[in-house]
C-alpha positions as CSV (number, residue, x, y, z in Angstrom):
1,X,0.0,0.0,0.0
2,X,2.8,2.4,0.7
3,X,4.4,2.3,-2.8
4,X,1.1,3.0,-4.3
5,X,0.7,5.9,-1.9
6,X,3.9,6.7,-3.0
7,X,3.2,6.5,-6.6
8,X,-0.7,9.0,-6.0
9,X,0.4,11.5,-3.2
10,X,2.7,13.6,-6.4
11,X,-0.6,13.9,-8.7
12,X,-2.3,15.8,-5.6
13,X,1.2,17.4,-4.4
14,X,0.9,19.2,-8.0
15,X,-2.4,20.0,-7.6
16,X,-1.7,21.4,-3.9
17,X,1.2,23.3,-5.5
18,X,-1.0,25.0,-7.7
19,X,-3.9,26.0,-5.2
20,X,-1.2,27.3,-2.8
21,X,0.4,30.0,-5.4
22,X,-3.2,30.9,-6.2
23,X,-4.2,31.1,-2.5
24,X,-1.4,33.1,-1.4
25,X,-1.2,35.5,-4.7
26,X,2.3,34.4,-5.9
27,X,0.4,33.1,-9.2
28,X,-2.0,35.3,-10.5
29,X,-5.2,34.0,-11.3
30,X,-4.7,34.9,-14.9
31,X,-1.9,32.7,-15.1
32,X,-3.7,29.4,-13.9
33,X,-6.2,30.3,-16.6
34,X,-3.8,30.7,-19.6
35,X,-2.1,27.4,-18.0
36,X,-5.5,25.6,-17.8
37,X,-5.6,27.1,-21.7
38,X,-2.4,25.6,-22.9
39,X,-3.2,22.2,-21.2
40,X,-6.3,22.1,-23.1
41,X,-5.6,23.5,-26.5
42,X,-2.1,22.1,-27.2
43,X,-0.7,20.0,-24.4
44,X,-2.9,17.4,-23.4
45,X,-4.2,17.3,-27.3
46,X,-0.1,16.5,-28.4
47,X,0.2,14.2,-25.7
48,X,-3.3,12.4,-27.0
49,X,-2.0,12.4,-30.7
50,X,1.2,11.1,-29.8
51,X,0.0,7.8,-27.7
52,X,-2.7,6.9,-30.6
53,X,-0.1,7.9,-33.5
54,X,2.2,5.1,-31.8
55,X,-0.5,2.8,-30.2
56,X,-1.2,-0.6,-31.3
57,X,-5.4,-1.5,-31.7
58,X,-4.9,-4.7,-32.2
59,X,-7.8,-6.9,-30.9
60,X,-8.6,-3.9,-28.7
61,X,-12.3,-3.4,-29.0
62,X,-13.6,0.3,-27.7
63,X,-17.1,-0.6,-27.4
64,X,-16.5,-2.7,-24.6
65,X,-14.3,-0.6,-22.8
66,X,-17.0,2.5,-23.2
67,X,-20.1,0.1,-22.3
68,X,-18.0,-0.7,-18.9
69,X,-17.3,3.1,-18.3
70,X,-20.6,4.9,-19.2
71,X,-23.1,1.8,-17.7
72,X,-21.4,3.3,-14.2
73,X,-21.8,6.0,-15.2
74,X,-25.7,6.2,-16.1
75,X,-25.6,4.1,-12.9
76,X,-24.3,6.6,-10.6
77,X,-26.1,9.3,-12.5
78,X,-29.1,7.8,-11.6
79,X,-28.2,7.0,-8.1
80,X,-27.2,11.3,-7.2
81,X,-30.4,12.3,-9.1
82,X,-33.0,10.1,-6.9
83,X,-30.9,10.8,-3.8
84,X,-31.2,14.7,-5.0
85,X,-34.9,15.0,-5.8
86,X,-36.5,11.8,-3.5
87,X,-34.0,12.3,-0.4
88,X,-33.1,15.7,-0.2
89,X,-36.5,16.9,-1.6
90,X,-34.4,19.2,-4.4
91,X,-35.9,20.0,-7.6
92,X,-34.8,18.5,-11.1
93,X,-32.5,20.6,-11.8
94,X,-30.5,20.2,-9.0
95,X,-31.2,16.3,-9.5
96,X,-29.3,16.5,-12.8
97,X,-26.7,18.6,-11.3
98,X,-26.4,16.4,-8.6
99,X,-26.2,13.9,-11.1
100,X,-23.8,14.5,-13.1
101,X,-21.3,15.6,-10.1
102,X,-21.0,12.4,-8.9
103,X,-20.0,10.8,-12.4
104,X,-18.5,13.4,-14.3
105,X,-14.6,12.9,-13.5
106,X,-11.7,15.0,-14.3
107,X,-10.3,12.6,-16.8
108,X,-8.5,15.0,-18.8
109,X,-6.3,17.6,-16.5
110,X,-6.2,14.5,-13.5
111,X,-7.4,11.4,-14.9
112,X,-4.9,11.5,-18.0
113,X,-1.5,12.1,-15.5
114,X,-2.7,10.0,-13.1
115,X,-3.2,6.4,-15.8
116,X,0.0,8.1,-17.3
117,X,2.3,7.9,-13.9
118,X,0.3,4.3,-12.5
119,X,-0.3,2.2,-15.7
120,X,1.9,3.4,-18.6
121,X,1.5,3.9,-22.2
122,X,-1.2,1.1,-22.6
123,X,-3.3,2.9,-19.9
124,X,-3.1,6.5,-21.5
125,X,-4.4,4.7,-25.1
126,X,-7.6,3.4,-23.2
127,X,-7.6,7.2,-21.9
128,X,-7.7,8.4,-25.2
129,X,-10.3,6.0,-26.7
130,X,-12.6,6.8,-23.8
131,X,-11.8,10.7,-24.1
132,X,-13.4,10.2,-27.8
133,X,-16.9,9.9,-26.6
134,X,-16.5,10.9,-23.2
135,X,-16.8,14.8,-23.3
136,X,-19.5,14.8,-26.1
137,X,-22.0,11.9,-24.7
138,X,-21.6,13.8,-21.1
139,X,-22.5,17.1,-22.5
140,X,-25.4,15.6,-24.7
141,X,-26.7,14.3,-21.7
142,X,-26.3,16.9,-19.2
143,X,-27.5,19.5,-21.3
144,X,-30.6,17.3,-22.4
145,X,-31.7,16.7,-19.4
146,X,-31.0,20.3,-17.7
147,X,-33.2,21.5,-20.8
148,X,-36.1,19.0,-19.4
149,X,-35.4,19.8,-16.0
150,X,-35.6,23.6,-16.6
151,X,-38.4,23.3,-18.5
152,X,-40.5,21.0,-15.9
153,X,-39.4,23.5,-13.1
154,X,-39.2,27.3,-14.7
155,X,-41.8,26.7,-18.1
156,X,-41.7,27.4,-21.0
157,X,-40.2,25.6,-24.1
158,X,-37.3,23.4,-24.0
159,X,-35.1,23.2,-27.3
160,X,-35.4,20.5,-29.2
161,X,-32.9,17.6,-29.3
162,X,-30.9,18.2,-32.8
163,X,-30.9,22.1,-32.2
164,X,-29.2,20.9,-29.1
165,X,-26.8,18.4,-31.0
166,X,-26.0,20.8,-33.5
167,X,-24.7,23.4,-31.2
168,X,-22.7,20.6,-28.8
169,X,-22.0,19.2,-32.2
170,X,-20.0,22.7,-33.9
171,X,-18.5,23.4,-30.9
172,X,-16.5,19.9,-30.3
173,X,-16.1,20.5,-34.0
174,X,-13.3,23.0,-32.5
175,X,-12.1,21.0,-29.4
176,X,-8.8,20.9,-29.8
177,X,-8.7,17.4,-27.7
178,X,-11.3,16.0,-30.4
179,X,-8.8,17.6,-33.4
180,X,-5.9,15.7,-31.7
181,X,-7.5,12.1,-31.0
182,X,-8.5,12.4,-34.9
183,X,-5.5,13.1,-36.2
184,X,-3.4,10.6,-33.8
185,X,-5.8,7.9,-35.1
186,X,-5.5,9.1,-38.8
187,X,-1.5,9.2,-38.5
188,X,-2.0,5.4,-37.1
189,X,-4.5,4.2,-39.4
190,X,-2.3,5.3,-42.7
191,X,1.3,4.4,-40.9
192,X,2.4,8.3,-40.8
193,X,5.5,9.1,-38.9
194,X,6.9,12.5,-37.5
195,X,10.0,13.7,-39.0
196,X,12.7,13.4,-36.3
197,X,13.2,17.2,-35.2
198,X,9.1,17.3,-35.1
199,X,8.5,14.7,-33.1
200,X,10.9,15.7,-30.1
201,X,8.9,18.7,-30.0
202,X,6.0,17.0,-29.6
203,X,6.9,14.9,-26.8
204,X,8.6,17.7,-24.8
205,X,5.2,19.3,-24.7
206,X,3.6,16.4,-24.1
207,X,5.7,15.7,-21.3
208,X,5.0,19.1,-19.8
209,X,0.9,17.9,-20.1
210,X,0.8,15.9,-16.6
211,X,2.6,18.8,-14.2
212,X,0.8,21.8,-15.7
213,X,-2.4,20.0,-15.8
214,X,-2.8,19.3,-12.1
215,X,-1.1,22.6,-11.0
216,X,-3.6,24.9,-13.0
217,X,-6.3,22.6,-11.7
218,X,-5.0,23.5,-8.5
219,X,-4.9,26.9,-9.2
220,X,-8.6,27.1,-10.6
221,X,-9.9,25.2,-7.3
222,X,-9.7,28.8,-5.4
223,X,-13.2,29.1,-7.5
224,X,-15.4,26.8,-6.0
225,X,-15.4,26.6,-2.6
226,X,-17.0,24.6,-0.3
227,X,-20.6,26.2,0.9
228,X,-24.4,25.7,1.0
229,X,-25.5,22.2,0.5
230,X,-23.4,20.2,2.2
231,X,-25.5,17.4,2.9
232,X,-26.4,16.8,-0.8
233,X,-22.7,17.8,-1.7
234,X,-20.8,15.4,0.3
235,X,-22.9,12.7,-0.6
236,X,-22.6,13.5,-4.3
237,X,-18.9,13.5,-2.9
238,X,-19.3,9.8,-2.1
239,X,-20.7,8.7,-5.2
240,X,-18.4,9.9,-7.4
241,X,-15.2,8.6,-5.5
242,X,-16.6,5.0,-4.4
243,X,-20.0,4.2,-6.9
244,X,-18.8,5.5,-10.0
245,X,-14.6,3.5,-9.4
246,X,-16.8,0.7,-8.0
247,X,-18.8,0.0,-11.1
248,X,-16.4,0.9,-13.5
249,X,-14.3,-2.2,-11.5
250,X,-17.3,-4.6,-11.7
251,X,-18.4,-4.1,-15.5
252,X,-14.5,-3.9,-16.5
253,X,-14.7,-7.8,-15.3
254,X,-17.7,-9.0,-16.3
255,X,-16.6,-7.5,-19.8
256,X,-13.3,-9.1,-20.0
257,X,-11.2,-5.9,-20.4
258,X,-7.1,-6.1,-20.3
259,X,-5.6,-5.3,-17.1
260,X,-4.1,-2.4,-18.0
261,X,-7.5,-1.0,-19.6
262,X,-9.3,-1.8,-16.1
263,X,-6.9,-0.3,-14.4
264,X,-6.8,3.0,-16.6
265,X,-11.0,2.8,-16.4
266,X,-11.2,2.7,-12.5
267,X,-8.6,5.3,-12.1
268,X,-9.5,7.8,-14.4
269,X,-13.3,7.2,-12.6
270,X,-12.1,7.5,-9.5
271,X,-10.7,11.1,-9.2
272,X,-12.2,14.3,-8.5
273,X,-15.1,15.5,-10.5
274,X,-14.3,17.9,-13.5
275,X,-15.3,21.5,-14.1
276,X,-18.1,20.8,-16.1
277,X,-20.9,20.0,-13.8
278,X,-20.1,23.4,-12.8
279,X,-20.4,25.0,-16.0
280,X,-24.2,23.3,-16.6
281,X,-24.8,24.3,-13.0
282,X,-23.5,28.4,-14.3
283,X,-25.2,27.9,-17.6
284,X,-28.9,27.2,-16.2
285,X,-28.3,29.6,-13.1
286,X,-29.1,25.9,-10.9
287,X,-27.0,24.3,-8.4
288,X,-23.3,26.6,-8.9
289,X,-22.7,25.7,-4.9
290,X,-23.8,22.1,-5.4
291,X,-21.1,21.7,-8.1
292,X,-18.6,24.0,-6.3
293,X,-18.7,21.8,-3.2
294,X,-18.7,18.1,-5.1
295,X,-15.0,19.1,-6.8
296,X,-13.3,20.8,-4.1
297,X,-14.9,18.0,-1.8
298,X,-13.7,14.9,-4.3
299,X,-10.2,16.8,-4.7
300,X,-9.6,17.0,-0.9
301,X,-10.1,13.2,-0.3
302,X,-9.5,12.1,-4.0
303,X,-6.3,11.3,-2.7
304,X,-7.0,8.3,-0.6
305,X,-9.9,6.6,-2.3
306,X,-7.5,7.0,-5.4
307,X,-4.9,5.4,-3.4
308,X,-7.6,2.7,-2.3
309,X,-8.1,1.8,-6.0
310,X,-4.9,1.9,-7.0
311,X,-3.9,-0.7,-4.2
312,X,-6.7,-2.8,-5.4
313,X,-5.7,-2.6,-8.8
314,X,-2.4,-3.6,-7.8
């Protein structure tokens, strides 16, 4: 157990690193957000073009892997919404906030350096493959369902389903994460390689993905603090670091995944929940605390139930 402590404590050292030069003004704010922009637009989309350029899909089947991940997911989803509306007598729209909290994780600025330091190059291509569907079938379904919610609660007319699709639809058009996975699989697919001087470029900045991803992270976790709704927020909290991992583990099993695929699926499940959540919560003016709680909640524990599932795993 202590060498897998050993191996998850840097991951949330980084990310303590980052929300102590926010917290004490040595980092300006404005820097964790243009750090937070070059993680997303160019290092973390080099670093996912790199390990599907160079990754071997032989035999690999991605269906299975994103039927284990996104039945615990609909699982757990289901599990904070009935908890939300039924338990803590909330309305829908804090349901699907609720909701989505406990099973939307952080796979891309903690979820990618975490596989990437535990389980290796095979870990970070089942990243990548889930990371392919991940961001657009989560935002299809949050947004959906908000629209229902909203509707059911404030009136009026929802949008309808392809006006919805076709807005989610241009704007992952642009995501650079979504530009890189296609181009790493087209590079792979037609046996395209980097000339020499190119490609040590490209994994110097991947290689600066993992530290500058968890320290922004850290940095932009001065935003949401922990207030209102604790009740509903911790156990959201819960969810998302034991259901979510838990399921992920089981279905992973039953579907025969490789080891290393299992392993990358439970981790990447099993840390803190992402921003997003947040920004449904902002967009419909419904549940910003909620949210705000659940991922400075999961990140201030994330580091022993992560621990917990990397020992398992191990």
């Amino acid at each position: 157990m202590s060498s897998v402590f050993v191996n998850v404590v840097p991951v949330f050292v980084l990310i303590l690193i980052g929300w102590m030069s926010a917290k004490t003004g040595i980092l300006k704010e404005e820097t964790g957000d243009a750090l937070g922009e070059f993680v997303f637009k160019i290092a973390v989309p080099m670093l996912i073009f790199r390990t599907l350029a160079d990754a071997h899909f032989e035999g690999a089947s991605p269906f299975r892997l994103w039927t284990a991940y996104f039945l615990a997911v609909a699982v757990t989803w289901t599990v904070g919404h009935l908890i939300a509306t039924r338990i803590f007598r909330r309305d829908a729209k804090v349901g699907v906030i609720a909701g989505m909290s406990a099973s939307f994780a952080n796979n891309v600025f903690i979820g990618l350096p975490l596989v990437a330091h535990i389980v290796g190059k095979d870990g970070l291509v089942a990243i990548s493959i889930l990371l392919a569907i991940h961001l657009p079938l989560m935002m299809v379904a949050g947004t959906i369902l908000m629209e229902g919610a909203a509707s059911k609660v404030d009136g009026g007319e929802k949008r309808s389903i392809p006006a919805i699709l076709v807005q989610i639809g241009s704007n992952l058009a642009r995501n650079p994460l979504v530009i890189g996975l296609f181009v790493g699989v087209a590079f792979n697919l037609l046996g395209l390689h980097l000339p020499q001087a190119v490609a040590v470029v490209v994994d110097q900045i991947s290689a600066a993905a993992s530290p500058v991803a968890l320290i922004s992270i850290g940095m932009a976790l001065t935003k949401y603090p922990i207030r209102g709704d604790i009740g509903l927020s911790g156990m959201s909290a819960v969810l998302k670091l034991t259901l979510l991992p838990a399921v992920v583990f089981l279905m992973s099993h039953l579907l025969g995944l490789p080891q290393d695929w299992t392993a990358a699926l439970v981790l990447t499940s099993s840390v803190p929940t992402g921003i997003n959540a947040w920004l449904i919560a902002q967009r419909f003016r419904s549940g910003h605390s909620l949210a705000a709680s659940v991922i400075s909640i999961t990140t201030a524990f994330g580091v022993i139930t992560v621990s917990f599932w990397a020992w398992l795993l191990s």
